[in-house]
VEXNUVEX-429959 format. One line per field, with one value per residue (C-alpha): residue number from 0; residue in one letter; chain; x, y, z. Coordinates in steps of 0.5 Angstrom, whole numbers, plus 500, padded with zeros to 3 digits. Each point is the difference from the previous one (the first is absolute). Layout:
<pts>
seq = c(NUM	...) $
type = c(a	...) $
mol = c(A	...) $
px = c(X	...) $
py = c(Y	...) $
pz = c(Z	...) $
</pts>
This chain:
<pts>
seq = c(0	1	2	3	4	5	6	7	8	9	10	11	12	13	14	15	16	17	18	19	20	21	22	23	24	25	26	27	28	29	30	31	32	33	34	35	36	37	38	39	40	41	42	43	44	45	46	47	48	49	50	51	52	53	54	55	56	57	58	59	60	61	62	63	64	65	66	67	68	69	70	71	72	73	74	75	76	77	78	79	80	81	82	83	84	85	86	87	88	89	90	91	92	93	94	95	96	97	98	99	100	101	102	103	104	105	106	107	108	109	110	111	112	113	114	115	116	117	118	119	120	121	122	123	124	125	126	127	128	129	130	131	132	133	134	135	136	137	138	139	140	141	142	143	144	145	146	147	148	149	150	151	152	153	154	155	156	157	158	159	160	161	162	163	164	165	166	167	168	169	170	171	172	173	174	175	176	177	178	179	180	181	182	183	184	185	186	187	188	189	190	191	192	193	194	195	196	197	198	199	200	201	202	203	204	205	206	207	208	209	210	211	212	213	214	215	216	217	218	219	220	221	222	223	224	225	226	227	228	229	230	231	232	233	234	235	236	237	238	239	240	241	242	243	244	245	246	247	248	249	250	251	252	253	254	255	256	257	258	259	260	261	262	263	264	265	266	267	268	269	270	271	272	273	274	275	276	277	278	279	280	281	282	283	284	285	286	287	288	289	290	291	292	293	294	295	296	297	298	299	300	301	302	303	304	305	306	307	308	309	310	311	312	313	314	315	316	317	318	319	320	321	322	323	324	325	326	327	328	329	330	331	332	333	334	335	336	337	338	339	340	341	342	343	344	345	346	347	348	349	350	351	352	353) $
type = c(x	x	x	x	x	x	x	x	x	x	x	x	x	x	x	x	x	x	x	x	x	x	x	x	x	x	x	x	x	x	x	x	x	x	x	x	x	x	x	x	x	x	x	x	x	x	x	x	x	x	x	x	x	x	x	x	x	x	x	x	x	x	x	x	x	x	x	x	x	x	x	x	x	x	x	x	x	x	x	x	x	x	x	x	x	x	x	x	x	x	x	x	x	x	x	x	x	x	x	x	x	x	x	x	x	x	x	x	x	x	x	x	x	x	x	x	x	x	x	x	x	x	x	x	x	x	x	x	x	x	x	x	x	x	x	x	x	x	x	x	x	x	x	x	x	x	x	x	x	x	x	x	x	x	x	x	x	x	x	x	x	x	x	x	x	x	x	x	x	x	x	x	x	x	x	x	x	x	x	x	x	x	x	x	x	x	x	x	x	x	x	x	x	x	x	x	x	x	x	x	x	x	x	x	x	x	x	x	x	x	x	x	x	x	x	x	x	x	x	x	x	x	x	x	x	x	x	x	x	x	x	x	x	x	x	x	x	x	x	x	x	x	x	x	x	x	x	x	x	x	x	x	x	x	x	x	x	x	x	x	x	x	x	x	x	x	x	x	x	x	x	x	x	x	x	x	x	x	x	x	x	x	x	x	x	x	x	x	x	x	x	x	x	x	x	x	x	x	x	x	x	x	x	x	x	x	x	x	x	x	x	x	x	x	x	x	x	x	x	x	x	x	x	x	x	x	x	x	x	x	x	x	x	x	x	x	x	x	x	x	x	x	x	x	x	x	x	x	x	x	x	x	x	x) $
mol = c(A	A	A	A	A	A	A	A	A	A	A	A	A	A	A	A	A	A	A	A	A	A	A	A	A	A	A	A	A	A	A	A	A	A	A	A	A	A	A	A	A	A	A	A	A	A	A	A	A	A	A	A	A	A	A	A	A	A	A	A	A	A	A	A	A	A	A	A	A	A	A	A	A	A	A	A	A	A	A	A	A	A	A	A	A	A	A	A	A	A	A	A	A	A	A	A	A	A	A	A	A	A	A	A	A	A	A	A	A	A	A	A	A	A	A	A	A	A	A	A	A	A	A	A	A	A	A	A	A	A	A	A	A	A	A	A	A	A	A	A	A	A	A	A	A	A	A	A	A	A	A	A	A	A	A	A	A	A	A	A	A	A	A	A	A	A	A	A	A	A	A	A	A	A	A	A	A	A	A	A	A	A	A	A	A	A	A	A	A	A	A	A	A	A	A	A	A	A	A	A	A	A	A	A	A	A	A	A	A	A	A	A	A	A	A	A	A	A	A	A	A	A	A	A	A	A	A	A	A	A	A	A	A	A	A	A	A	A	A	A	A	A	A	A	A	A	A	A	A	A	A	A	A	A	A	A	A	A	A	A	A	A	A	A	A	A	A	A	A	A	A	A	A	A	A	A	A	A	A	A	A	A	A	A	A	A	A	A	A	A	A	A	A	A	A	A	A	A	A	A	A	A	A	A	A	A	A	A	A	A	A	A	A	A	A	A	A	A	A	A	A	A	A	A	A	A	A	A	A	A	A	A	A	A	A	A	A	A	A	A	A	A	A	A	A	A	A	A	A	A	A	A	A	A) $
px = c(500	502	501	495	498	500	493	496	493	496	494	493	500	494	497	495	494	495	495	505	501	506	502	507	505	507	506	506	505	507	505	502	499	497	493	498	492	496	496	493	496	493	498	494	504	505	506	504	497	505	493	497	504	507	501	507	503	499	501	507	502	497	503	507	499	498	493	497	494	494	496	493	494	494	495	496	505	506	504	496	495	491	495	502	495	502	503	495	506	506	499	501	505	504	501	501	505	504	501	501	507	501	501	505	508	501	497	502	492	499	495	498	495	501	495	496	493	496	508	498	494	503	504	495	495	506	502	493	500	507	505	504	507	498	503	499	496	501	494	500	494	495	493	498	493	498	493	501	505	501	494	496	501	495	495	502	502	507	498	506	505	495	499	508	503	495	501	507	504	497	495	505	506	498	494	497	505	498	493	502	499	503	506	494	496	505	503	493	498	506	498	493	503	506	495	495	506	502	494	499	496	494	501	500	493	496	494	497	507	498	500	506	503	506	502	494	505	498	506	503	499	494	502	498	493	500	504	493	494	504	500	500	505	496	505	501	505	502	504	505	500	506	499	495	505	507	499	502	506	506	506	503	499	502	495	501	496	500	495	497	498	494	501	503	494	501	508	498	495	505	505	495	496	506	504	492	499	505	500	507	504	506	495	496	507	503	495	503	498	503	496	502	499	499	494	498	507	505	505	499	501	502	494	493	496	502	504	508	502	507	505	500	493	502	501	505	495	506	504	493	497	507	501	493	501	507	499	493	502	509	499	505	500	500	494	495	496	503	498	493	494	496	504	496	504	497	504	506	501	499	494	499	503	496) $
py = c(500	507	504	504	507	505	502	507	502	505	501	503	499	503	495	502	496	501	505	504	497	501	493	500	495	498	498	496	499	499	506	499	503	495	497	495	495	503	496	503	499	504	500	502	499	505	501	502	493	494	496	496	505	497	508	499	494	499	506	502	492	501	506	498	494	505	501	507	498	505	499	504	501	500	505	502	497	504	504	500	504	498	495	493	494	494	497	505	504	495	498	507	503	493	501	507	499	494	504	507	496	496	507	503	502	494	495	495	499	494	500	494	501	497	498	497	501	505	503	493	502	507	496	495	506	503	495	499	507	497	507	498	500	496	494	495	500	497	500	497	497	504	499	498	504	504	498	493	498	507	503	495	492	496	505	502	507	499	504	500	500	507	504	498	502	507	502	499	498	507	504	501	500	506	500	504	504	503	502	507	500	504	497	499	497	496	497	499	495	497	498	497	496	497	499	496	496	499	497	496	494	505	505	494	498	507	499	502	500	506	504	498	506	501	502	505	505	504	499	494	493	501	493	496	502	499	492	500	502	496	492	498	498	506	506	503	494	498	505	500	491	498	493	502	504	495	501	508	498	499	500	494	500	497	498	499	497	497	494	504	507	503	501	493	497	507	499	493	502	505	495	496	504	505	492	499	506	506	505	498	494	504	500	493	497	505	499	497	497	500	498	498	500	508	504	508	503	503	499	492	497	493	500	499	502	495	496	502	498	497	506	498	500	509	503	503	506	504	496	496	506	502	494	501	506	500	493	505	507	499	494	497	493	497	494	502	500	493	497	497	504	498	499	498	500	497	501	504	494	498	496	500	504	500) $
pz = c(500	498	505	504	498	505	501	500	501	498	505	498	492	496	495	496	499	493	504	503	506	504	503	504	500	503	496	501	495	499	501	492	494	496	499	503	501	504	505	503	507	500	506	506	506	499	496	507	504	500	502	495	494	502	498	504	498	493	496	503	499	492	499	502	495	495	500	500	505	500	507	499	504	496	499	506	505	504	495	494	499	497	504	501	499	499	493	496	497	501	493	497	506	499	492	500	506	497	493	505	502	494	497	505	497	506	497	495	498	503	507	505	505	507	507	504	502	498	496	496	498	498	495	497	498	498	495	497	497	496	502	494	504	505	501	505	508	506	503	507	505	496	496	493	501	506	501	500	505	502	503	500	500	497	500	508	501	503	506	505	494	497	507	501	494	499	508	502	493	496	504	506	498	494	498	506	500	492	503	501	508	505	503	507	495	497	508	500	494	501	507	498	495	504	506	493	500	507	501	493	503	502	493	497	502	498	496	494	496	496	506	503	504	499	493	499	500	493	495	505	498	494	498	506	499	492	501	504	496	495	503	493	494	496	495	508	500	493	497	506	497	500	499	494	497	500	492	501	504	495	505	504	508	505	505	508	504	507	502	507	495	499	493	499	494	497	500	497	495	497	499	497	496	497	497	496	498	501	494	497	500	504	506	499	501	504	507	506	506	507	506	507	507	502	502	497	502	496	502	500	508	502	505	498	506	506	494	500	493	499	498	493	499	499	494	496	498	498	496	496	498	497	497	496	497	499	495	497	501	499	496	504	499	508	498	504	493	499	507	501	500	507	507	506	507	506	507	496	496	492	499	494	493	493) $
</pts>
């Protein structure tokens, strides 16, 4: 391996997005001139988080491997500005983010995307709009459609997963503080929701749905309420499909999973449904699957609830990702693309490879 770059990084980067839009980005790249990949990470929980982004670890790693890394909140989170709602503008924000990148003096033209969860479900969309220089994703511990399997299971409202997510993951720890109060009014919100959460099992039980208390806040979380009146698979859902719409997907994936996730089906299906019916050969023949023994948690743990794993049930994230977009961003021969496309781990060790 060549040796590693130093790195610099530019803070707060305006992208510009198709409606004027400001979204705001982190930059790491190699202190060099030159061009160089970039790999980009779209996300709703803070560009500034080391939790669940891995904002802290990665970027520096990949960029003094010769990546320029753009960490970027999405729109209506944090730094950037508009209304976030989940998934309804990641197709349009991805492409024009990726091809915002793509077309910087330090970029090659050669964009991959990477993440988890909902940082999964930011690359997906974005593949389905084709940004002409994206390349491959990695997208990890994450959906192929977000009615099924994400709010709502076998026709179930995911109630805890919902309320959780909208409370403690968005509405406090940013979207409350969007709503223009006072900074009293603001210590107050906060609060209340902390207290809705601390008290879960008792939050948890509050009927009817529709008129769940917590999240009524004008502009606060508008979706939770439209997941509600929407309890069937209708055009609310379909147009944010993914499993429907692998035939629009034409770059290569690398799909991680963990047996003890959320979103294990939806890893699956979007391995299996990009190898049928992807939108190019490159990506039918480019999709890998990795599973083994975690939970949702980035980055992966050797202990599963009261389970402690062996060590080398852990995962060089780091070093996986890099191999992938080295051999499909570098063309850099490292035989990734050789290796067989489905590995199954159980307690740290191989089970199976097909």
């Amino acid at each position: 391996m060549a040796s590693p770059f130093s790195v610099k990084v530019e803070r707060n980067v305006p992208v510009p997005m198709r409606d004027g839009t400001i979204l705001y980005a982190d930059v790491y790249r190699p202190d060099a001139p030159g061009q160089f990949p970039a790999l980009l990470q779209r996300t709703c929980y803070s560009k500034d988080l080391p939790l669940p982004t891995v904002v802290l670890v990665f970027p520096i790693t990949a960029a003094s491997r010769g990546y320029a890394v753009v960490v970027q909140d999405v729109r209506g989170r944090y730094a950037s500005q508009g209304e976030f709602y989940p998934f309804r503008h990641e197709i349009e924000d991805g492409y024009d983010s990726v091809e915002w990148a793509a077309a910087q003096p330090w970029c090659d033209g050669n964009v991959g995307m990477y993440g988890g969860s909902y940082l999964g479900a930011t690359q997906w969309l974005a593949a389905i709009a084709r940004p002409p220089h994206l390349k491959a994703i990695f997208p990890s511990l994450t959906a192929s459609d977000f009615y099924r399997g994400w709010a709502y299971q076998g026709g179930a409202f995911q109630l805890a997963f919902n309320e959780i997510w909208a409370l403690l993951g968005l509405a406090l720890l940013d979207g409350v503080s969007r709503l223009g109060l006072s900074d009293e009014e603001l210590a107050g919100e906060q609060g209340k929701l902390a207290q809705a959460i601390d008290n879960f099992d008792e939050t948890a039980r509050f009927l009817p749905l529709k008129d769940f208390p917590h999240l009524q806040q004008p502009g606060l979380a508008p979706y939770f309420y439209d997941w509600l009146a929407h309890p069937a698979h209708d055009d609310y859902w379909r147009r944010w499909s993914i499993e429907t719409q692998h035939d629009q997907v034409s770059v290569p994936a690398f799909n991680l999973g963990a047996w003890y996730d959320i979103f294990l089906g939806g890893t699956l299906s979007n391995f299996v449904g990009m190898r049928k019916n992807g939108g190019s050969e490159q990506a039918r023949r480019g999709q890998k699957l990795l599973v083994g023994p975690w939970y949702h948690n980035i980055p992966l743990d050797a202990r599963v609830g009261d389970v402690s794993l062996p060590l080398r049930a852990l995962l060089d994230l780091d070093g996986l990702h890099l191999r992938w977009f080295d051999y499909w961003l570098k063309g850099i021969d490292n035989g990734i693309g050789d290796e067989p496309p489905v590995e199954i781990f159980v307690m740290g060790e191989n089970v199976w490879r097909s």
